[in-house]
N, C-alpha and C positions, 0 to 999 in steps of 0.2 A: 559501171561505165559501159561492159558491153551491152546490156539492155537500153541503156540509152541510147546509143549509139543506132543499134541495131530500131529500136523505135522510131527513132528520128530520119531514118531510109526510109521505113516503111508509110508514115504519116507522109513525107514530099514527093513520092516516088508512084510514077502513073501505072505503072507495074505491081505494088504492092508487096514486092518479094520480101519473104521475111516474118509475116505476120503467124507462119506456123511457128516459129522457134519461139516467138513471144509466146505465143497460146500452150506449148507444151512447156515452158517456165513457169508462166502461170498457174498455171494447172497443179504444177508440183509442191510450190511454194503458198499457194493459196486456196487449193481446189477443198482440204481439210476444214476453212476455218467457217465459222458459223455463219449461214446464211451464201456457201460457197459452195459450189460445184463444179464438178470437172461440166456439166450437163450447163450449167448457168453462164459458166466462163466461155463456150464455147456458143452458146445462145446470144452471147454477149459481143462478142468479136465478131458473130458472123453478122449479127446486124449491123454494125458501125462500118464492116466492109462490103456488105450487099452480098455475101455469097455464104453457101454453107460449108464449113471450114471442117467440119464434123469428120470427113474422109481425107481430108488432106492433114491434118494434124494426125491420124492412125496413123496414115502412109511416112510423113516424117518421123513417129516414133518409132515405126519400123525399119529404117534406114539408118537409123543412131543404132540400134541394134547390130546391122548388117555391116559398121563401118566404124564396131568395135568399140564403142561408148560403154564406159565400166556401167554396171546396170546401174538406173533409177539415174543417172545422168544426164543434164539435159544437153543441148547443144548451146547453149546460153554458157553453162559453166565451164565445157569445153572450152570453147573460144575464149574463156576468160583467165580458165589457168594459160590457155599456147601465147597470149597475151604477157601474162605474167611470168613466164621465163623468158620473154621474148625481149620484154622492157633492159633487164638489162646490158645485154649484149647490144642493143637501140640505145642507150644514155652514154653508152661506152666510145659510141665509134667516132670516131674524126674522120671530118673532112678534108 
């Protein structure tokens, strides 16, 4: 749901913002599988967004880092667990 989400900003959105958390999900989840690269994935995004994405996805893994992300965590999954303890106490509240 967060990836959706989070895609559906960045495809409407004249800014773009976002399209590093997609590219480093990606990367994690699909960079391994045949015919896939971390080198291809990001060949791939920067053409559909006209820019090279190649330093700014470093610099965002680098900040997940900086801002305590258990390793190998993306900012994708973050937002999805703070999401999912979040739901509750959100389904609970009256107005």
């Amino acid at each position: 749901m967060s990836f959706r989400i989070l895609r559906s900003d960045v495809m409407f959105s004249a800014e773009q913002k976002g399209v590093e958390a997609i590219a480093e999900y990606l990367i994690k989840v699909m960079g391994n599988k045949p015919g896939l690269s971390r080198e291809r994935i990001l060949a791939q995004l920067s053409g559909e967004y006209e820019r090279d994405l190649t330093l700014d996805v470093a610099g965002f893994e680098r900040m997940a880092t900086v801002n305590g992300y258990e390793p190998g965590t993306t900012f994708l999954e973050m937002m999805s667990r703070n999401l999912m303890s979040a739901a509750p106490m959100l389904t609970n509240m009256r107005g």
